[in-house]
LUMROKE-932677 format. One record per atom (N, C-alpha, C, O): atom name; x, z, y negated; residue number from 1; residue in one letter. Coordinates in steps of 0.1 Angstrom, whole numbers. Each point is the difference from the previous one (the first is absolute). Layout:
LUMROKE-932677
('CA'; (X; Z; Y); NUM; 'A')
...
//
This chain:
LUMROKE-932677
('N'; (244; -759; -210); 1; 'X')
('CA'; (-13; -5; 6); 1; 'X')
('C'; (-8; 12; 5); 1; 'X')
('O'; (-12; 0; -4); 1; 'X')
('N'; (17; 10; 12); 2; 'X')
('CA'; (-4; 11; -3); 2; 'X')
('C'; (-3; 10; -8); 2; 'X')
('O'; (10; 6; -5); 2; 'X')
('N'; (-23; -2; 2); 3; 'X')
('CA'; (-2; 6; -7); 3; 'X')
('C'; (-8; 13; 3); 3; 'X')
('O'; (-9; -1; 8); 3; 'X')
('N'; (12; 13; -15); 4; 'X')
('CA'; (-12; 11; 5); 4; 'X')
('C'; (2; 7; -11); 4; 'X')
('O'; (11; 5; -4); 4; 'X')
('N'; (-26; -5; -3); 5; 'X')
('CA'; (-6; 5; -17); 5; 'X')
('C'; (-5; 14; 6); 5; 'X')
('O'; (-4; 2; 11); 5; 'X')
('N'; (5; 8; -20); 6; 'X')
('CA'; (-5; 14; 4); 6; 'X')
('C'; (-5; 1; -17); 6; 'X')
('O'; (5; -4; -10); 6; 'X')
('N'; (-21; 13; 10); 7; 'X')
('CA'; (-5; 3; -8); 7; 'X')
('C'; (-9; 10; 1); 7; 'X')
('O'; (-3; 2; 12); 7; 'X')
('N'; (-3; 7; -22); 8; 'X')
('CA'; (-7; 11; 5); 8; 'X')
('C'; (8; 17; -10); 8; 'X')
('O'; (-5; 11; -2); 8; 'X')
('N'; (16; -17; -1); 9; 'X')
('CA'; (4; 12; -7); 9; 'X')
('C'; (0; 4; -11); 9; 'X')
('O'; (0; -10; -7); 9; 'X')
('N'; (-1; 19; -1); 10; 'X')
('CA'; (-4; 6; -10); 10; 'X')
('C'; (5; 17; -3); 10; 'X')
('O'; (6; 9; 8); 10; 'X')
('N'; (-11; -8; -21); 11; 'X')
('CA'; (4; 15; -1); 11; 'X')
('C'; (-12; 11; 0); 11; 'X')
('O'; (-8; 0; -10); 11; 'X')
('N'; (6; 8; 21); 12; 'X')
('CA'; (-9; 11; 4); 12; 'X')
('C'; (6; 11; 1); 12; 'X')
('O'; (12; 1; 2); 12; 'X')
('N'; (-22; 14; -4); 13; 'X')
('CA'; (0; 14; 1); 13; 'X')
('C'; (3; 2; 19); 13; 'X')
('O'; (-4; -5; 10); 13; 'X')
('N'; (13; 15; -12); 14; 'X')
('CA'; (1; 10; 14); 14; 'X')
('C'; (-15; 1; 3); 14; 'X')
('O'; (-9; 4; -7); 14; 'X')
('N'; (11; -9; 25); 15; 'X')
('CA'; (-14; 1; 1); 15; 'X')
('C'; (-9; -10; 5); 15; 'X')
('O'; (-7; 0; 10); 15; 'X')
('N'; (10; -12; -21); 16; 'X')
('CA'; (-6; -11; 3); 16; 'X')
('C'; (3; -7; 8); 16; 'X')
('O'; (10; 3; 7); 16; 'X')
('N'; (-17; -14; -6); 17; 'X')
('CA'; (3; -10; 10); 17; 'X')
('C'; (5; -15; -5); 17; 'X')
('O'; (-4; -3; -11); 17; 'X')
('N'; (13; -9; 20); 18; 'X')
('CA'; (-1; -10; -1); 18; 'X')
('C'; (-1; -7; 10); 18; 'X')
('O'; (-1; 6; 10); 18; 'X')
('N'; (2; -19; -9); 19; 'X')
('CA'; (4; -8; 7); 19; 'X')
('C'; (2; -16; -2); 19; 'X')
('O'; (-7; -9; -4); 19; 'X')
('N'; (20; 10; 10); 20; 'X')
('CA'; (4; -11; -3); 20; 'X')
('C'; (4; -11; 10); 20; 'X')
('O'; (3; 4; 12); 20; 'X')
('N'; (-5; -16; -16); 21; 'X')
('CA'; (-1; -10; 9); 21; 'X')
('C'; (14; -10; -3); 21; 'X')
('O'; (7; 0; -10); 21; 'X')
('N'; (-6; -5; 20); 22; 'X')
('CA'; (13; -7; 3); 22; 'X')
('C'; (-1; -17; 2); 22; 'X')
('O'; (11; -4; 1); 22; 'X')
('N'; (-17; -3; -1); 23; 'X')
('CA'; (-1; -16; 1); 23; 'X')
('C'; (11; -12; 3); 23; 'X')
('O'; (10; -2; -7); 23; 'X')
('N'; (-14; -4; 21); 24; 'X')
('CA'; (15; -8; 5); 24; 'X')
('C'; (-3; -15; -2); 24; 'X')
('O'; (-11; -5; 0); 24; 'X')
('N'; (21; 0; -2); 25; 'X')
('CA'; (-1; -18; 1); 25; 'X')
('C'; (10; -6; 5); 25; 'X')
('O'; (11; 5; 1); 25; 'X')
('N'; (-14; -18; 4); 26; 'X')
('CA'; (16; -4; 6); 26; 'X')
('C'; (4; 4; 11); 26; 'X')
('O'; (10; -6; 4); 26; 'X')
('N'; (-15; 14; 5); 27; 'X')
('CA'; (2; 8; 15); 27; 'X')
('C'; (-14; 0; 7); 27; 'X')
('O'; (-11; -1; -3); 27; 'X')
('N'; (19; 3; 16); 28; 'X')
('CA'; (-10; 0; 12); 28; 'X')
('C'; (-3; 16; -2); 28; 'X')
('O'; (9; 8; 2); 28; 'X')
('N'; (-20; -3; -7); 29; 'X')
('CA'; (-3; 13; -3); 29; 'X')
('C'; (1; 10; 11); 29; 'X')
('O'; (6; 11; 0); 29; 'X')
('N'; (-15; -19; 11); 30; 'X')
('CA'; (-6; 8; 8); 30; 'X')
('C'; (14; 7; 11); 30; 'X')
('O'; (1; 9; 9); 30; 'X')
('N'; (8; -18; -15); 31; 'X')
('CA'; (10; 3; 11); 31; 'X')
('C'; (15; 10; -8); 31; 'X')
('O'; (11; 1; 4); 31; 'X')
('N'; (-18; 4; -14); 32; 'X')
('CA'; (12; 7; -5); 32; 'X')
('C'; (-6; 19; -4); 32; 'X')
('O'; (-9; 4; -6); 32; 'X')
('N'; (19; 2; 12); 33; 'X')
('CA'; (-4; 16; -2); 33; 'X')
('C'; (2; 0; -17); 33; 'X')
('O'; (8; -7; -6); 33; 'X')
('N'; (-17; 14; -1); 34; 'X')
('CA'; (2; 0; -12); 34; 'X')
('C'; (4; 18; -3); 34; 'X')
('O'; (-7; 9; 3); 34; 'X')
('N'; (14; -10; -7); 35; 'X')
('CA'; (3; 18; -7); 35; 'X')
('C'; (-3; -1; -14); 35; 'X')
('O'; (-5; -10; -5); 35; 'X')
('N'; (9; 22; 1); 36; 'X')
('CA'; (-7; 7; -18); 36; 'X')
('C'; (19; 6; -3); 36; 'X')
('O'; (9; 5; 7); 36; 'X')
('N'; (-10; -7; -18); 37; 'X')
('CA'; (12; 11; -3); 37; 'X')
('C'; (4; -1; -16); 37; 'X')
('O'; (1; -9; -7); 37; 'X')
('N'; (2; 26; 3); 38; 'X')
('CA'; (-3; -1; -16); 38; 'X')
('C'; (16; 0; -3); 38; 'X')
('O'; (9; -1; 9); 38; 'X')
('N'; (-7; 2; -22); 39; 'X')
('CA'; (10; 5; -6); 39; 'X')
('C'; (-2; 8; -12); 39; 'X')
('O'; (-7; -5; -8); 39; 'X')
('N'; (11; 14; 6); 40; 'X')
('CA'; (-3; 8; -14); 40; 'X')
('C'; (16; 0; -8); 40; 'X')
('O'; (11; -3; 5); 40; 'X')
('N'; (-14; 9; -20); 41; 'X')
('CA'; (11; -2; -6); 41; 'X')
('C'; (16; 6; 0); 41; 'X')
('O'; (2; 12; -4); 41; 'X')
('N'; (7; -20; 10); 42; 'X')
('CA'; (13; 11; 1); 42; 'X')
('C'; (1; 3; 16); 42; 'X')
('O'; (9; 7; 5); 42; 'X')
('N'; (-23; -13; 5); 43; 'X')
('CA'; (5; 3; 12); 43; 'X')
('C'; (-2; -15; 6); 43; 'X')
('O'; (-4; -10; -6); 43; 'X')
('N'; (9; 13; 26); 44; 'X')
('CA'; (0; -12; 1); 44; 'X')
('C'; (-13; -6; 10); 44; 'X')
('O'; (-7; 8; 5); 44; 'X')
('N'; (5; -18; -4); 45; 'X')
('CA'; (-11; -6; 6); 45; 'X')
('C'; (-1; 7; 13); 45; 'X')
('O'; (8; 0; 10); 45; 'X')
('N'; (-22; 6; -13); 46; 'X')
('CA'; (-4; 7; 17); 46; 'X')
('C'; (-12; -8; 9); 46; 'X')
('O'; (-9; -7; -5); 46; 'X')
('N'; (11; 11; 16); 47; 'X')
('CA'; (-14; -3; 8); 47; 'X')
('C'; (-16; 13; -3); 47; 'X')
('O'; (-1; 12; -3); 47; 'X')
('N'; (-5; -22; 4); 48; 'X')
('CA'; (-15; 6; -1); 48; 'X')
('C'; (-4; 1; 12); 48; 'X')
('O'; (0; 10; 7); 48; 'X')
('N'; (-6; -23; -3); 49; 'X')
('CA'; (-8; -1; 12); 49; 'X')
('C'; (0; -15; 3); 49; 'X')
('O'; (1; -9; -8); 49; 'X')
('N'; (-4; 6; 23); 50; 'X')
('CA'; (-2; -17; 6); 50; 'X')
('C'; (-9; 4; 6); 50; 'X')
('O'; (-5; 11; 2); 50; 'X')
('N'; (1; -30; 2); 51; 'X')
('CA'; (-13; 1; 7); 51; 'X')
('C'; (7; -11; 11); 51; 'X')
('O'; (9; -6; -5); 51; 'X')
('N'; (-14; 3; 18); 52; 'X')
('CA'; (2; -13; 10); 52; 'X')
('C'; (-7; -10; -6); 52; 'X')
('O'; (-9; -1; -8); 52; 'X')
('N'; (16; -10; 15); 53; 'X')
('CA'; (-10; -14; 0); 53; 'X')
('C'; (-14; 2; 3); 53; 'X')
('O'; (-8; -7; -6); 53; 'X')
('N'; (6; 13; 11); 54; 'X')
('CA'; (-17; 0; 5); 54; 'X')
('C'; (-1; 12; 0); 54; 'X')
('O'; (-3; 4; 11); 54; 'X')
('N'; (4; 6; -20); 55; 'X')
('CA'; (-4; 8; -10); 55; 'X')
('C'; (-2; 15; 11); 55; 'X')
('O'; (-6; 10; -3); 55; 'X')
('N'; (14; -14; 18); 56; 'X')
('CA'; (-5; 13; 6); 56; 'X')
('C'; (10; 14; -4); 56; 'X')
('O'; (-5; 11; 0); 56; 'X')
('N'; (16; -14; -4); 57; 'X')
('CA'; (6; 12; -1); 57; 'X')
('C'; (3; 0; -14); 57; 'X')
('O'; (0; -11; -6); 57; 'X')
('N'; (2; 25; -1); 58; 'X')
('CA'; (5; 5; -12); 58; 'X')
('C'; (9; 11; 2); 58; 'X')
('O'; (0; 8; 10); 58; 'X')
('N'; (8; -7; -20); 59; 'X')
('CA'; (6; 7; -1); 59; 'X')
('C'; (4; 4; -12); 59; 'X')
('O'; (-4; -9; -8); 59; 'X')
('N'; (10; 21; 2); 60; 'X')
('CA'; (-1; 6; -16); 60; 'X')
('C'; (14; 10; -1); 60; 'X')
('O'; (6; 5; 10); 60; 'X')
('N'; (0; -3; -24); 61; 'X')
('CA'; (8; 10; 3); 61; 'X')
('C'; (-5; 12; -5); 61; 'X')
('O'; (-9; 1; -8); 61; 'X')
('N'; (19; 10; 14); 62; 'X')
('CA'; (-7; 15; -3); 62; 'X')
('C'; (-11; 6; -13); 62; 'X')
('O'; (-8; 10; -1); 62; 'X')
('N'; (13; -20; -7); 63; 'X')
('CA'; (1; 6; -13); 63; 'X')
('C'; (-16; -5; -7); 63; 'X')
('O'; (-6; 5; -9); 63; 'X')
('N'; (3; -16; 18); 64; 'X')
('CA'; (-16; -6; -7); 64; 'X')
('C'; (-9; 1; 15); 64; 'X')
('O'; (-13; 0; -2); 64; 'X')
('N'; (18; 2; 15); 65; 'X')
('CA'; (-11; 2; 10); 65; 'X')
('C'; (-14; 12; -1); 65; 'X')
('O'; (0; 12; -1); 65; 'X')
('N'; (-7; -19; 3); 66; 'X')
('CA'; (-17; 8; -5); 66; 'X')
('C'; (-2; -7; -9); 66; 'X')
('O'; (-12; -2; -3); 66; 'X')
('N'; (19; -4; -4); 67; 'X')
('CA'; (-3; -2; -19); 67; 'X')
('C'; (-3; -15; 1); 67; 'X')
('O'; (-11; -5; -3); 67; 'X')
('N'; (23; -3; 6); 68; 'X')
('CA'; (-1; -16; 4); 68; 'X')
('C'; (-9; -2; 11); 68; 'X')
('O'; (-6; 8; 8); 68; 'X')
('N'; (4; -25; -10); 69; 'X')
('CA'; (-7; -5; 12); 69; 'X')
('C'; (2; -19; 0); 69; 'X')
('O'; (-7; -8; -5); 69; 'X')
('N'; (16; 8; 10); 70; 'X')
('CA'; (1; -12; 1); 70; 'X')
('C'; (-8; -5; 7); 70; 'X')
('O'; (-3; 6; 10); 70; 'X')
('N'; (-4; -23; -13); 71; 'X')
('CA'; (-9; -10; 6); 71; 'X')
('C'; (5; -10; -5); 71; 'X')
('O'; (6; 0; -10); 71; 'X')
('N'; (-12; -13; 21); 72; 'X')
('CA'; (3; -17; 0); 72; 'X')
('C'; (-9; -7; 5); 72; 'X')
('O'; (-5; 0; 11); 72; 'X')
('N'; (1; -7; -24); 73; 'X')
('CA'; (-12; -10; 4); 73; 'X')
('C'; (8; -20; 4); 73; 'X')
('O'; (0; -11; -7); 73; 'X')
('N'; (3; 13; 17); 74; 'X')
('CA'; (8; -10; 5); 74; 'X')
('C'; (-8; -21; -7); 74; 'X')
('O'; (5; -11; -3); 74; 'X')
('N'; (-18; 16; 4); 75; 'X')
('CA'; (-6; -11; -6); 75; 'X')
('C'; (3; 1; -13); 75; 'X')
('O'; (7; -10; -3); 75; 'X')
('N'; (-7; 18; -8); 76; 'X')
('CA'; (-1; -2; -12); 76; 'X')
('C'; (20; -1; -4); 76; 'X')
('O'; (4; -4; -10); 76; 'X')
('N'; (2; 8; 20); 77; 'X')
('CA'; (20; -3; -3); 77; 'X')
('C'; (-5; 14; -8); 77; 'X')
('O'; (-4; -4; -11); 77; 'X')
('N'; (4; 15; 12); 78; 'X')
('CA'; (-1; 11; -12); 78; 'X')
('C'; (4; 11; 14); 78; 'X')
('O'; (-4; -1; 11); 78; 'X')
('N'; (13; 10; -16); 79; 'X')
('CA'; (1; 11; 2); 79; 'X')
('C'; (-2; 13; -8); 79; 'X')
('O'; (8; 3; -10); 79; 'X')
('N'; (-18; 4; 13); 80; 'X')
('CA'; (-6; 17; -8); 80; 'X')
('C'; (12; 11; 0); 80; 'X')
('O'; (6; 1; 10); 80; 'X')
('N'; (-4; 7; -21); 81; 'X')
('CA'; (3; 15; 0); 81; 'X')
('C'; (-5; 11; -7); 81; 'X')
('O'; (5; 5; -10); 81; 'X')
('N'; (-20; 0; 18); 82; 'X')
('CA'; (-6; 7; -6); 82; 'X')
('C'; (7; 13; -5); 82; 'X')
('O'; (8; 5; 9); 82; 'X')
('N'; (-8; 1; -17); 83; 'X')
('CA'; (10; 9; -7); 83; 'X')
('C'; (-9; 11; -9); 83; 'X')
('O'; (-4; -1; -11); 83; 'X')
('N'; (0; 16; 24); 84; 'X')
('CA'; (-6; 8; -4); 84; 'X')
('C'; (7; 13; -7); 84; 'X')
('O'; (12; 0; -1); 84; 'X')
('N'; (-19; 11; -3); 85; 'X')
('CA'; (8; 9; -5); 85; 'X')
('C'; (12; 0; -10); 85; 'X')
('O'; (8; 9; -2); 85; 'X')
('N'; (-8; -18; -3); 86; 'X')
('CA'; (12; -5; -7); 86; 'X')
('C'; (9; 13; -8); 86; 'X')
('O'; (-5; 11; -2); 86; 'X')
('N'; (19; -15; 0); 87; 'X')
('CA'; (4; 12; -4); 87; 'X')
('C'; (10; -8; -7); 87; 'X')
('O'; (2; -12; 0); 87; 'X')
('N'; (5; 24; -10); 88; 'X')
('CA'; (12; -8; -10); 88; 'X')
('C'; (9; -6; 6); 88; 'X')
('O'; (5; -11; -4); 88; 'X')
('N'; (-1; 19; 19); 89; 'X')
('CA'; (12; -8; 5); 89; 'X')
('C'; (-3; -8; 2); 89; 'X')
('O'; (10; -6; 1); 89; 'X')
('N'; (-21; -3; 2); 90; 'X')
('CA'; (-4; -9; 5); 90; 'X')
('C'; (2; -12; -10); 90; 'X')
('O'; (-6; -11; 3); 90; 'X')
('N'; (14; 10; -14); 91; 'X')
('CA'; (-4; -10; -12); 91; 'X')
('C'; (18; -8; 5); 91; 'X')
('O'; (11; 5; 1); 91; 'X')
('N'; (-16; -17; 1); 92; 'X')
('CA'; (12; -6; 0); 92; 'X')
('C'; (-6; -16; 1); 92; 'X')
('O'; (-12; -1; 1); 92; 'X')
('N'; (23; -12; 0); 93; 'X')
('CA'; (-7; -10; 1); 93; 'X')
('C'; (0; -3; 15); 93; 'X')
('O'; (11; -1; 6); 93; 'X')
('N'; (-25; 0; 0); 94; 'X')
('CA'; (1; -8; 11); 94; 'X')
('C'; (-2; -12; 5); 94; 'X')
('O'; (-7; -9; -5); 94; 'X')
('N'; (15; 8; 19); 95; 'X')
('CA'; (2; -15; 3); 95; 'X')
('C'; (-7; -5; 12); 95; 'X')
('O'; (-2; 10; 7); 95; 'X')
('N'; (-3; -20; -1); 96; 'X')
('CA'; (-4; -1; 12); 96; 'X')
('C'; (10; -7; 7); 96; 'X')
('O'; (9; -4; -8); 96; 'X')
('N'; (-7; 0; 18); 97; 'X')
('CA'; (9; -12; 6); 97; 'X')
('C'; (-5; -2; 15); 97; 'X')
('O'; (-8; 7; 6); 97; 'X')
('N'; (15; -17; -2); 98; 'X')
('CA'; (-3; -5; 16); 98; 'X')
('C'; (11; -2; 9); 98; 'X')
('O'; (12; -2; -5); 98; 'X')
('N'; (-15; 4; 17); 99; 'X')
('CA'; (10; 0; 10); 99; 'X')
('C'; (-1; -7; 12); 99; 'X')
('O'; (-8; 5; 9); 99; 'X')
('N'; (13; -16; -5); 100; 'X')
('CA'; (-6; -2; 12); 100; 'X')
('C'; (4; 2; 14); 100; 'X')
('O'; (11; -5; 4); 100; 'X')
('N'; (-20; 11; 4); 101; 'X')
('CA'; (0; 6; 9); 101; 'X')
('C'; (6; 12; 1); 101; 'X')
('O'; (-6; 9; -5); 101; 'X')
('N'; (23; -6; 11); 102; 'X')
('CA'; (6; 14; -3); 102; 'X')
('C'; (11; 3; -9); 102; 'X')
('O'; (4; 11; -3); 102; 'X')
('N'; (2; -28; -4); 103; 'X')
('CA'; (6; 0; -10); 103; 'X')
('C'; (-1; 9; -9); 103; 'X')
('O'; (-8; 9; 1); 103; 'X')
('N'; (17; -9; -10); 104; 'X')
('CA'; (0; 8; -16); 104; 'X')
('C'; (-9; -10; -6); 104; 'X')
('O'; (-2; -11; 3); 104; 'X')
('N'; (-2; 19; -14); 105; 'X')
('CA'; (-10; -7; -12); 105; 'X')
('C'; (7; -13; -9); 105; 'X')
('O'; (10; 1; -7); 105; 'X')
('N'; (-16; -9; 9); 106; 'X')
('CA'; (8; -14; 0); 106; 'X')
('C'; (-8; -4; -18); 106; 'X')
('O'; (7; -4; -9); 106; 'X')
('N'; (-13; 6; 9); 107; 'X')
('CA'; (-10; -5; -17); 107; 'X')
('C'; (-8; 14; -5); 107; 'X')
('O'; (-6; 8; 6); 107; 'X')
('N'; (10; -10; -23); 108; 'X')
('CA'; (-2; 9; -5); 108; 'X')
('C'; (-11; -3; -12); 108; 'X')
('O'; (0; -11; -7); 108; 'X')
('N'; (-8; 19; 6); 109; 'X')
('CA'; (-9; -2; -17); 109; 'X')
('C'; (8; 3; -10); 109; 'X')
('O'; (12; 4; 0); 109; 'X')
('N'; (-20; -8; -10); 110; 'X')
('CA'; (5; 7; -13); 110; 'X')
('C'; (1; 13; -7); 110; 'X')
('O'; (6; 3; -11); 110; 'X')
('N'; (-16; 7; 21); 111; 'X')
('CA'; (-5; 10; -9); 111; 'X')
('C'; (-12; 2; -9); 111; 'X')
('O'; (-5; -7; -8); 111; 'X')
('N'; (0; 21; 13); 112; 'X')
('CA'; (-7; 2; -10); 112; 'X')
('C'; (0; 16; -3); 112; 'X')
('O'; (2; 9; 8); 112; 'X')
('N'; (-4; -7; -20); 113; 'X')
('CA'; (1; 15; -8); 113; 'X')
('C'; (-11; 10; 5); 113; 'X')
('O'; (-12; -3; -1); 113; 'X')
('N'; (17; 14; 6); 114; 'X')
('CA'; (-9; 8; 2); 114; 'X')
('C'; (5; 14; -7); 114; 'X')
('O'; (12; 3; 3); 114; 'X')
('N'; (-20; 4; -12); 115; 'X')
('CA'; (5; 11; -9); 115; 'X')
('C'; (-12; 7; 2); 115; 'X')
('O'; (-12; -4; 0); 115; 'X')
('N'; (18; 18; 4); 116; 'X')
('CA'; (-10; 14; 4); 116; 'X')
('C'; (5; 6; -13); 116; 'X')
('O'; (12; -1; -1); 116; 'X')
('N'; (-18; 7; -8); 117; 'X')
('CA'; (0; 12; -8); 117; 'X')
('C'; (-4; 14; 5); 117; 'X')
('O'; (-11; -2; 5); 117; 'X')
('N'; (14; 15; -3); 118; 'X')
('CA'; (-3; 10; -2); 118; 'X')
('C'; (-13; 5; -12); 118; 'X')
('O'; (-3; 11; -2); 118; 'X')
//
């Protein structure tokens, strides 16, 4: 019944930019922290970055802070991961998911492909 579609990915040059969007159904949106988190090939699923329910705090890990920017448009059920600078390590599939309140991430997307070339 839950569902959360993520789209926006594609394959781009070091450098460039994307962003990709996350879309929820089936849940009370406004009430779930939503995180980002990729996986690339042969490793295992990491954290990116979350946002709160009401979009005041963010948080990122070392490796994409300056570069990411997560945002949530609570009307539209969509959660943003603006994705600057991009770099090769950066190519893996990412996922969005929800959490509610301080729980672990309870619902997951399906993915979407993000490939940086050199």
């Amino acid at each position: 019944q839950v569902q959360l579609v993520e789209s926006g990915g594609g394959l781009v040059q070091a450098g460039d930019s994307l962003r990709l969007s996350c879309t929820a159904s089936g849940l009370m949106f406004s009430y779930y922290d939503m995180g980002w988190f990729r996986q690339a090939p042969g490793k295992e699923r990491e954290f990116v970055g979350s946002i709160t329910r009401n979009g005041g705090t963010t948080s990122y890990a070392d490796s994409v802070k300056g570069r990411f920017t997560a945002s949530r448009d609570n009307a539209k059920k969509t959660v943003y991961l603006q994705m600057n600078s991009l770099k090769p390590e950066d190519t893996a599939d990412y996922y969005c998911a929800a959490a509610p309140g301080t729980a672990t991430y309870r619902y997951w997307g399906q993915g979407t492909q993000v490939t940086v070339s050199s």
